[in-house]
HTML snippet that shows the backbone in 3Dmol.js (N, CA, C, O; Angstrom):
<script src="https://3Dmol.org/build/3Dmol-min.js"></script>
<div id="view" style="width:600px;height:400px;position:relative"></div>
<script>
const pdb = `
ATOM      1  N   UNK A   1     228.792   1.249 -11.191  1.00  0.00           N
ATOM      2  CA  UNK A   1     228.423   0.442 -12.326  1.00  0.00           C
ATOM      3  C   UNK A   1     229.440   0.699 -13.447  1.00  0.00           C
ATOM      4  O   UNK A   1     229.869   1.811 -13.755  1.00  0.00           O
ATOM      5  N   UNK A   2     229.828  -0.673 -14.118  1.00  0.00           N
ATOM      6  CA  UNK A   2     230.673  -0.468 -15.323  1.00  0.00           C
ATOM      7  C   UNK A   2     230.261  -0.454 -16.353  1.00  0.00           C
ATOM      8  O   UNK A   2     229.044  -0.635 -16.392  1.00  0.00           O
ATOM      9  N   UNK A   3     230.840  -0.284 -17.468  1.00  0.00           N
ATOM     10  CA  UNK A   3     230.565  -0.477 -18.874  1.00  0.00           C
ATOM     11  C   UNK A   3     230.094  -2.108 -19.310  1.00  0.00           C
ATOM     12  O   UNK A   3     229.326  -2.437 -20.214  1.00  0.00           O
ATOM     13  N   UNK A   4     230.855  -3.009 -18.313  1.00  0.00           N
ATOM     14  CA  UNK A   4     230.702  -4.382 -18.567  1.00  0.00           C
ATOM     15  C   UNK A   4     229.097  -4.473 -17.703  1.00  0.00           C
ATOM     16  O   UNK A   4     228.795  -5.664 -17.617  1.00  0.00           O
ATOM     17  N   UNK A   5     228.574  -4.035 -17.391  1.00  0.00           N
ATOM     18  CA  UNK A   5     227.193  -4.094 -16.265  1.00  0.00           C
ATOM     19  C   UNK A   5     226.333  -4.407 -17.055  1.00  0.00           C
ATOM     20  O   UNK A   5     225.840  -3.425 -17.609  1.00  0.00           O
ATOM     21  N   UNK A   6     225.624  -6.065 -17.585  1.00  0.00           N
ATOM     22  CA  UNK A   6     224.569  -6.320 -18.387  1.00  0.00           C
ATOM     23  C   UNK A   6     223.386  -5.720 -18.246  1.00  0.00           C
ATOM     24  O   UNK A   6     222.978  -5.114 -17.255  1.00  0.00           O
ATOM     25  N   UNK A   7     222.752  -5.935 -19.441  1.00  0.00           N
ATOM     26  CA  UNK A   7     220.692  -5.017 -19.024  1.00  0.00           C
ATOM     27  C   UNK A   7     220.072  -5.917 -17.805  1.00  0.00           C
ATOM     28  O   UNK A   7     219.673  -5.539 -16.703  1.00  0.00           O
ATOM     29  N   UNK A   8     220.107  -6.839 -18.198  1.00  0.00           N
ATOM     30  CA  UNK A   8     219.541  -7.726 -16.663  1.00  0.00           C
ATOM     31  C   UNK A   8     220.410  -7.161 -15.278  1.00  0.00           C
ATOM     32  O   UNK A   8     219.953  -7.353 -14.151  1.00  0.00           O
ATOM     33  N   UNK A   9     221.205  -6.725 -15.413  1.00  0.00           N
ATOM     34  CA  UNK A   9     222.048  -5.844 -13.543  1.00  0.00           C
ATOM     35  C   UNK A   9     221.434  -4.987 -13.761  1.00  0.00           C
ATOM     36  O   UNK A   9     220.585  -4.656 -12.934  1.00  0.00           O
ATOM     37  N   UNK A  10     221.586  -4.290 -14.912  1.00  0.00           N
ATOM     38  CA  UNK A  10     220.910  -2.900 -14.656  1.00  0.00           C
ATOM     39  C   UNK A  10     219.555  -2.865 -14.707  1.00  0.00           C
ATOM     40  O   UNK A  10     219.033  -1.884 -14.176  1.00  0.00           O
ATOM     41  N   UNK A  11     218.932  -3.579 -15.145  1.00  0.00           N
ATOM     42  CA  UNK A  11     217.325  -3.505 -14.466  1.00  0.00           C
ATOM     43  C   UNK A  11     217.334  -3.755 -13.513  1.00  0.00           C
ATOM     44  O   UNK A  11     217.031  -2.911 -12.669  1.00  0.00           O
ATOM     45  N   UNK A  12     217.659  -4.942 -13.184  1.00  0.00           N
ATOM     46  CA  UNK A  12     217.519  -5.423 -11.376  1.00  0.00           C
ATOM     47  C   UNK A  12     218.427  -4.214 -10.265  1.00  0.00           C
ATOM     48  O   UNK A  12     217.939  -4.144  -9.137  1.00  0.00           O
ATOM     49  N   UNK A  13     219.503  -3.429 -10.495  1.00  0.00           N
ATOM     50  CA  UNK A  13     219.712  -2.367  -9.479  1.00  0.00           C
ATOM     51  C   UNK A  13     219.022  -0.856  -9.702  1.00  0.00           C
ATOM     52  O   UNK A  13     219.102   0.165  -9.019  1.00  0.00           O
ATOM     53  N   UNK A  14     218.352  -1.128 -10.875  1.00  0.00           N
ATOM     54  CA  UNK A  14     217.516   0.098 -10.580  1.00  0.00           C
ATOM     55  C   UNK A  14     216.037  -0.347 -10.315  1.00  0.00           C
ATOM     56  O   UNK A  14     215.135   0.476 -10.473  1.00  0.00           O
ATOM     57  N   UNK A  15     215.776  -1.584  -9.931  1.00  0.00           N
ATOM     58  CA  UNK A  15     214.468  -1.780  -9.363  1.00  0.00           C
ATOM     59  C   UNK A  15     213.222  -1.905 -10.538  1.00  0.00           C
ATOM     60  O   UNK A  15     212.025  -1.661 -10.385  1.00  0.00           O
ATOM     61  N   UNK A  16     214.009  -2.420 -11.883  1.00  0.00           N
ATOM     62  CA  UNK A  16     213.292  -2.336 -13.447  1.00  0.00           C
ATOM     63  C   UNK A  16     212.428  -1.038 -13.170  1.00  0.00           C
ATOM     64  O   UNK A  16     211.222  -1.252 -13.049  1.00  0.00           O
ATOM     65  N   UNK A  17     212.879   0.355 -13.044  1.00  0.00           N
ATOM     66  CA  UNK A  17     212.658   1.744 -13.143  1.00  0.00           C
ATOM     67  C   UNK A  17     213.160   2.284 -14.145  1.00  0.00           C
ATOM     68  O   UNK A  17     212.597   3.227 -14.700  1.00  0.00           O
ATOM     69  N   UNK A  18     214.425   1.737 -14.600  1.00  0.00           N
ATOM     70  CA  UNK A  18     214.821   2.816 -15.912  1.00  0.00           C
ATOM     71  C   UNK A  18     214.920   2.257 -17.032  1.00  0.00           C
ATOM     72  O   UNK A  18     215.290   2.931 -17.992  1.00  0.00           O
ATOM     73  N   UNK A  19     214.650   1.056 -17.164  1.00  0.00           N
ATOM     74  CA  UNK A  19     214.797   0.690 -19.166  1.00  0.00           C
ATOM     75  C   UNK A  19     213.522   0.633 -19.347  1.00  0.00           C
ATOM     76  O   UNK A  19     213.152   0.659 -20.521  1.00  0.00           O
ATOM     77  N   UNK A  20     212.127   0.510 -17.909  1.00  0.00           N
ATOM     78  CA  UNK A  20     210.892   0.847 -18.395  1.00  0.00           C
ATOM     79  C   UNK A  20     210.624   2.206 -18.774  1.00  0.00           C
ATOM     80  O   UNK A  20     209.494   2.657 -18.964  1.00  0.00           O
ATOM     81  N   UNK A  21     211.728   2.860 -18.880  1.00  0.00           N
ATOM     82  CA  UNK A  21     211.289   4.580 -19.321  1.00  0.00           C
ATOM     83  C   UNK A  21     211.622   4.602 -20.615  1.00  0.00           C
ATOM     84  O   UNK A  21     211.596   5.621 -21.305  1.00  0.00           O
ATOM     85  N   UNK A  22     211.983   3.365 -21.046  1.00  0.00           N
ATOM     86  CA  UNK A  22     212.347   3.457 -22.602  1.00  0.00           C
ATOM     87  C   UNK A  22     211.782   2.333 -23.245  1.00  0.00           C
ATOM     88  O   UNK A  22     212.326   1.351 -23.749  1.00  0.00           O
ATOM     89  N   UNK A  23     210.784   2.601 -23.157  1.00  0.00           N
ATOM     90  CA  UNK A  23     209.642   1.184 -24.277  1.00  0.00           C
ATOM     91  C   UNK A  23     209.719   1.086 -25.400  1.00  0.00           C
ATOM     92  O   UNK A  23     209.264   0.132 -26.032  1.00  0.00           O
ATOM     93  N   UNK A  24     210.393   2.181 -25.951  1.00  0.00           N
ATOM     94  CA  UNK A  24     210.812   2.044 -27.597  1.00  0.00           C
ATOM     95  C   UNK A  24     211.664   0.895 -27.830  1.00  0.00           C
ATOM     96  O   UNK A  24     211.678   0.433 -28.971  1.00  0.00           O
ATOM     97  N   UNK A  25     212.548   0.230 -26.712  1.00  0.00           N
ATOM     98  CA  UNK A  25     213.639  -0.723 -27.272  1.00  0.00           C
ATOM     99  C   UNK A  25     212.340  -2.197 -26.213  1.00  0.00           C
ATOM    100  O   UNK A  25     211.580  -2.081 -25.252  1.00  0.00           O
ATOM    101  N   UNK A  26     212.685  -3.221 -26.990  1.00  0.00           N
ATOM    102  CA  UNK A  26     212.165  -4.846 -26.463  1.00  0.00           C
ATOM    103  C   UNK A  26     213.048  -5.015 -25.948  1.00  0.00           C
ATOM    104  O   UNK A  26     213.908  -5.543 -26.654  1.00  0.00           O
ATOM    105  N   UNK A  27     213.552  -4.668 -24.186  1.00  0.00           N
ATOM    106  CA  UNK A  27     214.105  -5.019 -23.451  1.00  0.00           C
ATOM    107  C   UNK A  27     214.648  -6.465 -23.172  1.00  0.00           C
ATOM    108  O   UNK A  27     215.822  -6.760 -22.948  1.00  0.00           O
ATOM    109  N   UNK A  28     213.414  -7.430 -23.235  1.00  0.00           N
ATOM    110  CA  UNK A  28     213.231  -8.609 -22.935  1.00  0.00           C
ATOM    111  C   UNK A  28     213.966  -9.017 -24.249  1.00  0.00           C
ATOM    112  O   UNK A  28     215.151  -9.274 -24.037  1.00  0.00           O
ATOM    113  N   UNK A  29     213.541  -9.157 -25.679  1.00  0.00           N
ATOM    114  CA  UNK A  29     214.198  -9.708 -26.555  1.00  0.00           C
ATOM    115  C   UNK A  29     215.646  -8.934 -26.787  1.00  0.00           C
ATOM    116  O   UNK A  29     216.387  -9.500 -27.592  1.00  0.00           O
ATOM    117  N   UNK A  30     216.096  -7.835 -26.245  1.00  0.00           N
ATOM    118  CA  UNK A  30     217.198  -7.535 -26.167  1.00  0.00           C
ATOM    119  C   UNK A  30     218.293  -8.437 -25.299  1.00  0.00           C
ATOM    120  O   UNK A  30     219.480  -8.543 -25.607  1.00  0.00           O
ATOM    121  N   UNK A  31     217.632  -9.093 -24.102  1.00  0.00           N
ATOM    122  CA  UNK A  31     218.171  -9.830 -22.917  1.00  0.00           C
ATOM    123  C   UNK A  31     218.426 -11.057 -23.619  1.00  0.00           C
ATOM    124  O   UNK A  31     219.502 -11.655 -23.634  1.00  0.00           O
ATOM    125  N   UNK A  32     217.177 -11.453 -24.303  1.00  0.00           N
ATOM    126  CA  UNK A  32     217.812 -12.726 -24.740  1.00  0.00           C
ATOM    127  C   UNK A  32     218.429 -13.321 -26.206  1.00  0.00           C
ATOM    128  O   UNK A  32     218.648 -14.411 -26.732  1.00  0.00           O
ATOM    129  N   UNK A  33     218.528 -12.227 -26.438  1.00  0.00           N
ATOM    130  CA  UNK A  33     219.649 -12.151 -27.986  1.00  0.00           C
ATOM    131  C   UNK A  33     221.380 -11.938 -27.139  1.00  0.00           C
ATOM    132  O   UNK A  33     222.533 -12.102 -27.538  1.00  0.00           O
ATOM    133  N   UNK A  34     221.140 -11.768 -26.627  1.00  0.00           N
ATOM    134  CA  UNK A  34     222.459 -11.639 -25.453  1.00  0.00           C
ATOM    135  C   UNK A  34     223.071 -12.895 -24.861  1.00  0.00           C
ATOM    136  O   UNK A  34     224.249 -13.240 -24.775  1.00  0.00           O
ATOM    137  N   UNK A  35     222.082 -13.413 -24.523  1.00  0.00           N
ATOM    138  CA  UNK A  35     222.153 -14.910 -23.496  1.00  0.00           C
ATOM    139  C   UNK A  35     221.990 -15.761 -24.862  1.00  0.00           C
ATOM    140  O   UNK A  35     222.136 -16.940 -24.539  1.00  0.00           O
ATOM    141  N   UNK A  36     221.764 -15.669 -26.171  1.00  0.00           N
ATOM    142  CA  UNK A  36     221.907 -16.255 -26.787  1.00  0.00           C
ATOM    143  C   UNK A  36     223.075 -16.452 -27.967  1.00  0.00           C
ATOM    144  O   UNK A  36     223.552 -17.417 -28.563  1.00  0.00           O
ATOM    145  N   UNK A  37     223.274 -15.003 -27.974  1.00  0.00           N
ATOM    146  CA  UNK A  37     225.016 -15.352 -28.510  1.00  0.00           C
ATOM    147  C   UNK A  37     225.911 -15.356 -27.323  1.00  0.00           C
ATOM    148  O   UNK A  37     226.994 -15.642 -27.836  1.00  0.00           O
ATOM    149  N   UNK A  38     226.101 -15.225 -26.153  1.00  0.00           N
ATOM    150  CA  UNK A  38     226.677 -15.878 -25.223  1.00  0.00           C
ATOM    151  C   UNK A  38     227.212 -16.955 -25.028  1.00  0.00           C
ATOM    152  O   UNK A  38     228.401 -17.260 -24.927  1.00  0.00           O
ATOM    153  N   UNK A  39     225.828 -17.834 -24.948  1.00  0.00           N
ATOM    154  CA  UNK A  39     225.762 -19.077 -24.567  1.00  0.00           C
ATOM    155  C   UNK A  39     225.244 -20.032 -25.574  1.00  0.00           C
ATOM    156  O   UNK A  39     225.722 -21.136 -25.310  1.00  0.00           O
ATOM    157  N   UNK A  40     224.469 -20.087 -26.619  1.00  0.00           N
ATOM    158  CA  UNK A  40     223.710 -20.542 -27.537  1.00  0.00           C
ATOM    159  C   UNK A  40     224.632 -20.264 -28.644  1.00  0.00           C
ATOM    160  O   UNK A  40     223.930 -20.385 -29.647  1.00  0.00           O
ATOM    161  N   UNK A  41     225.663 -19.999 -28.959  1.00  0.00           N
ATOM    162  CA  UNK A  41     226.425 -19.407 -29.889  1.00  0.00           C
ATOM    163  C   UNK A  41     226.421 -20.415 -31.238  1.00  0.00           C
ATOM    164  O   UNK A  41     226.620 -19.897 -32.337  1.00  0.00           O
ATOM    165  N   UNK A  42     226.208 -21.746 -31.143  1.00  0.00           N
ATOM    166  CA  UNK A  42     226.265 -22.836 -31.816  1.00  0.00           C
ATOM    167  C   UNK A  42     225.018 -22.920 -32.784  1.00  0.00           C
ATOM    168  O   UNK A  42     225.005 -23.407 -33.915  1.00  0.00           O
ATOM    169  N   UNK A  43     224.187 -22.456 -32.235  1.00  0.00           N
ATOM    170  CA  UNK A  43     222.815 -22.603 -32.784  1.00  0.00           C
ATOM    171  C   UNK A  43     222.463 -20.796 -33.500  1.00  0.00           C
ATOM    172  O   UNK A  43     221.387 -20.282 -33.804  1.00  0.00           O
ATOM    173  N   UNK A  44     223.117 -20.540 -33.530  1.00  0.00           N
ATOM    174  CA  UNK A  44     222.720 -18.685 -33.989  1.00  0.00           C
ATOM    175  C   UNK A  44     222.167 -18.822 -35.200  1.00  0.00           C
ATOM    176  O   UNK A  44     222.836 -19.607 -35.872  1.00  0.00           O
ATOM    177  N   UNK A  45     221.083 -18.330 -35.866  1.00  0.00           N
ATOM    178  CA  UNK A  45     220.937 -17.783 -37.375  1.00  0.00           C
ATOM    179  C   UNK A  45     221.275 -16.776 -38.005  1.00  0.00           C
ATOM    180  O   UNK A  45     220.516 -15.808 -38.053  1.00  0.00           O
ATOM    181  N   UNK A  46     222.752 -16.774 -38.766  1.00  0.00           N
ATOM    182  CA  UNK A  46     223.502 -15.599 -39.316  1.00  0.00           C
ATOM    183  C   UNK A  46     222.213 -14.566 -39.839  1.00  0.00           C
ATOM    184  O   UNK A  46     222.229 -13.336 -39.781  1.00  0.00           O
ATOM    185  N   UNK A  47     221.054 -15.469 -40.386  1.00  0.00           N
ATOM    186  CA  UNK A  47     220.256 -13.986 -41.282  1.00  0.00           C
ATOM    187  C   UNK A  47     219.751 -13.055 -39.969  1.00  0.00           C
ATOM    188  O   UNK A  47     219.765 -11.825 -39.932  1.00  0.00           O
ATOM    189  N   UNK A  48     219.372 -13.823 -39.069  1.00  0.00           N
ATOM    190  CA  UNK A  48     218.759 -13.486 -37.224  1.00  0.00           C
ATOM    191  C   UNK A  48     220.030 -12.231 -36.837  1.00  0.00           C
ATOM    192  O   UNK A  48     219.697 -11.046 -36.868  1.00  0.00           O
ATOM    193  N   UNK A  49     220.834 -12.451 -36.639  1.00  0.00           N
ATOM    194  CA  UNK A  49     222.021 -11.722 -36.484  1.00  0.00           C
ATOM    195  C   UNK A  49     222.279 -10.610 -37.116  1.00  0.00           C
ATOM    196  O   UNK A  49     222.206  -9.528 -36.534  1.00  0.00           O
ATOM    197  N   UNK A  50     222.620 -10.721 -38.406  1.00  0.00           N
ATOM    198  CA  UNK A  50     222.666  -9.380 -39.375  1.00  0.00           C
ATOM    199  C   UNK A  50     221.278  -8.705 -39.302  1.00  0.00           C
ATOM    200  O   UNK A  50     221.416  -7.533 -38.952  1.00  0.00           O
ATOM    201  N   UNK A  51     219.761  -9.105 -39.549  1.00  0.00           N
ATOM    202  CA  UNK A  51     218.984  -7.939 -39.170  1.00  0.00           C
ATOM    203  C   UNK A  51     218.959  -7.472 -37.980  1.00  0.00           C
ATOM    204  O   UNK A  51     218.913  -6.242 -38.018  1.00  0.00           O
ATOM    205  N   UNK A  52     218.968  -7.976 -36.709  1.00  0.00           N
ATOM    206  CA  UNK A  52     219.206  -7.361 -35.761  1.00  0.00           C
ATOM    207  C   UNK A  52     220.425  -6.028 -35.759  1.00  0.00           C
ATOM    208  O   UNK A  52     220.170  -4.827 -35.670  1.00  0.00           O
ATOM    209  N   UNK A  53     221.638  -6.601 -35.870  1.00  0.00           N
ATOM    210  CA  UNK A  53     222.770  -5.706 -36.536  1.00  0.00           C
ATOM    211  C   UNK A  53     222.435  -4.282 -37.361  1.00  0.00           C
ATOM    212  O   UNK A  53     222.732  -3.125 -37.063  1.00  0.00           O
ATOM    213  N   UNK A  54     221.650  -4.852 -38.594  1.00  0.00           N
ATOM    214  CA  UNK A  54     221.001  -3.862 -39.339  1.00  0.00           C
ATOM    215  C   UNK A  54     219.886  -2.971 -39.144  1.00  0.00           C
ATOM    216  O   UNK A  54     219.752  -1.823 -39.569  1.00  0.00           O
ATOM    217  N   UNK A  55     218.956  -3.797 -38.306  1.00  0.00           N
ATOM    218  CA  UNK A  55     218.044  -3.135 -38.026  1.00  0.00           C
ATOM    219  C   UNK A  55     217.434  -2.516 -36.525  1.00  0.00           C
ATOM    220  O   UNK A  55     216.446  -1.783 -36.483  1.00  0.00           O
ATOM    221  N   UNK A  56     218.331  -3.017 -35.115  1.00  0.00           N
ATOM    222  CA  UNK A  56     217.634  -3.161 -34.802  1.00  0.00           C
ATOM    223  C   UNK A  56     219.063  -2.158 -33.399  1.00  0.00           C
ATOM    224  O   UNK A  56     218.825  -1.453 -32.418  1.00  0.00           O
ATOM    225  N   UNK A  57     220.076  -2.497 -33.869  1.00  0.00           N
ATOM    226  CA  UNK A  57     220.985  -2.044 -33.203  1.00  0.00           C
ATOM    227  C   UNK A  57     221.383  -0.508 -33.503  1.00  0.00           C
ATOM    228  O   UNK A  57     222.217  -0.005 -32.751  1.00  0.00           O
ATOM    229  N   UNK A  58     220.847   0.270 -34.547  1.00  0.00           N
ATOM    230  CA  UNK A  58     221.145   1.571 -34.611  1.00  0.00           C
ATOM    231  C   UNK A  58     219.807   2.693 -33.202  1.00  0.00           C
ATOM    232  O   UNK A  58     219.870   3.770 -32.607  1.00  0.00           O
ATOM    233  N   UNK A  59     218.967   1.724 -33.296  1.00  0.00           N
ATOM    234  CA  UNK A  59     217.785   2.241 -32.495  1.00  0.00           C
ATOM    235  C   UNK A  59     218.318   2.191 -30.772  1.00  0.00           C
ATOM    236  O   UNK A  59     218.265   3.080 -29.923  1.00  0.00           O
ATOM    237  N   UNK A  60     218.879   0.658 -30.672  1.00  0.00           N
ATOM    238  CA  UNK A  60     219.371   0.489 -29.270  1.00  0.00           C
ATOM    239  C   UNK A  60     220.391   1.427 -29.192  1.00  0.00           C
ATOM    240  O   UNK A  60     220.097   2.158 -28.246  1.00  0.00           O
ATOM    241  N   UNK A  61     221.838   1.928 -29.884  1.00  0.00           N
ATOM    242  CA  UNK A  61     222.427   2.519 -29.305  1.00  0.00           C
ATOM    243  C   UNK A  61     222.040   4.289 -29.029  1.00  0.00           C
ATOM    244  O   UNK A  61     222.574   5.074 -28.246  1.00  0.00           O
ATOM    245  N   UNK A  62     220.871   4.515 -30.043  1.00  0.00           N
ATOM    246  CA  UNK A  62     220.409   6.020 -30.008  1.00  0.00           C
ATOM    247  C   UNK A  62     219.670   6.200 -28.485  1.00  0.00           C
ATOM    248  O   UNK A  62     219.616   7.256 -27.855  1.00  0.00           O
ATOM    249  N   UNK A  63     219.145   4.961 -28.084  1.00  0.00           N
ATOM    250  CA  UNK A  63     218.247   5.217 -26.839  1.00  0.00           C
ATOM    251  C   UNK A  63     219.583   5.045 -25.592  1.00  0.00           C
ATOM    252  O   UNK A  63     219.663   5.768 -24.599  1.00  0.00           O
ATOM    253  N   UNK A  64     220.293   4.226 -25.839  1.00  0.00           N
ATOM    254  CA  UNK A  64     221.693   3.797 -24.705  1.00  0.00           C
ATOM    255  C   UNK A  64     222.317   5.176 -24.260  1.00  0.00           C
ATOM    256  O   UNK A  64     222.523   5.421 -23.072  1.00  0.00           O
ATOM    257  N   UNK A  65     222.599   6.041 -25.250  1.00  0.00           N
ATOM    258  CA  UNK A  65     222.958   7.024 -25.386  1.00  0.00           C
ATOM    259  C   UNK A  65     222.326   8.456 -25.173  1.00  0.00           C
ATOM    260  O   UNK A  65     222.860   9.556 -25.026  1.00  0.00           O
ATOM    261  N   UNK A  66     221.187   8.116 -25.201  1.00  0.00           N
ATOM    262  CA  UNK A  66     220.002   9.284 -24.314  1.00  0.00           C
ATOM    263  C   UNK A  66     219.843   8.827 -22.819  1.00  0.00           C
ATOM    264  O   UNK A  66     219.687   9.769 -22.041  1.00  0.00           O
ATOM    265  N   UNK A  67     219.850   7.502 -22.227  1.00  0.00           N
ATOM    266  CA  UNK A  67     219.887   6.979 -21.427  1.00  0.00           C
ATOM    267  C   UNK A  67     221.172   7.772 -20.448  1.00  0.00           C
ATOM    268  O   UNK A  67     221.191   8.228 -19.304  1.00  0.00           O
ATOM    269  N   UNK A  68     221.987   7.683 -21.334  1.00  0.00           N
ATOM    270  CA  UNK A  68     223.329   8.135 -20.648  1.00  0.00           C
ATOM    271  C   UNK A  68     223.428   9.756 -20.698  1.00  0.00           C
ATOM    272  O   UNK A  68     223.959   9.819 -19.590  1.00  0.00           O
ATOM    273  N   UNK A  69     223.380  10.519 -20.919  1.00  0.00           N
ATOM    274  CA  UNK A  69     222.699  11.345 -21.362  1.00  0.00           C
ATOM    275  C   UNK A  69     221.706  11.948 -20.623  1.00  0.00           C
ATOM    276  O   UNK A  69     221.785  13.081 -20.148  1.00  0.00           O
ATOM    277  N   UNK A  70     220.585  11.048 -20.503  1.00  0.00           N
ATOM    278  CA  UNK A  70     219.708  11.802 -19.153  1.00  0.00           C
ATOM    279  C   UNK A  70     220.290  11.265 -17.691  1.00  0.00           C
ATOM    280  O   UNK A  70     219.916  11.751 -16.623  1.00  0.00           O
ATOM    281  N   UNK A  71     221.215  10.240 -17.799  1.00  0.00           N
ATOM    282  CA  UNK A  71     221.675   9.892 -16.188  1.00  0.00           C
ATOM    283  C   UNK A  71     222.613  11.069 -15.880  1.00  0.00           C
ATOM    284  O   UNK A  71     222.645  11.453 -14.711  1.00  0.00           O
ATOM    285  N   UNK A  72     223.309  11.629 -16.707  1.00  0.00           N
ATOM    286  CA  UNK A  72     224.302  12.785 -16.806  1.00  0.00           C
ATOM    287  C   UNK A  72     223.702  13.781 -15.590  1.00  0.00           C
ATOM    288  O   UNK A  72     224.027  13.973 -14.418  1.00  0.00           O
ATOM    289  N   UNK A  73     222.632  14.326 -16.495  1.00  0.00           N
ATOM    290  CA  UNK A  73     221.813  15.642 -16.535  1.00  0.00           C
ATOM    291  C   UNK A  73     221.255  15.777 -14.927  1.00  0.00           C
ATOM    292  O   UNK A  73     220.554  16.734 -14.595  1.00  0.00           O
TER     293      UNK A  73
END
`;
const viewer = $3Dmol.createViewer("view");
viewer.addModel(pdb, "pdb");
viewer.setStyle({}, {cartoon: {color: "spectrum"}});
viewer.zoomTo();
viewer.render();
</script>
């Protein structure tokens, strides 16, 4: 698995076993804030964007990073 390996691969090759060990992050609305600046890029709401940014992305990378972290260990 790479760095480029989306949350949707990585749920689906671990059998949705390991981002359910982390319920602190909205997996699902994580997936589709993804598929939506992706692909939806036209339609984005800058204020939608910056709180996420602000609020919502310091939490995802603290858990990404325990994630990685306990795959280490």
């Amino acid at each position: 698995m790479n760095c480029k390996t989306s949350s949707k691969n990585l749920d689906k090759v671990t059998e949705r076993k390991l981002l359910s060990r982390y319920p602190d992050i909205d997996w699902k609305k994580a997936k589709g804030m993804r598929d939506i600046i992706t692909h939806h890029y036209a339609n984005i709401n800058a204020e939608t964007v910056f709180f996420t940014c602000k609020r919502k992305i310091p939490g995802l990378l603290d858990t990404i990073q325990r994630i990685i972290h306990e795959l280490k260990s």
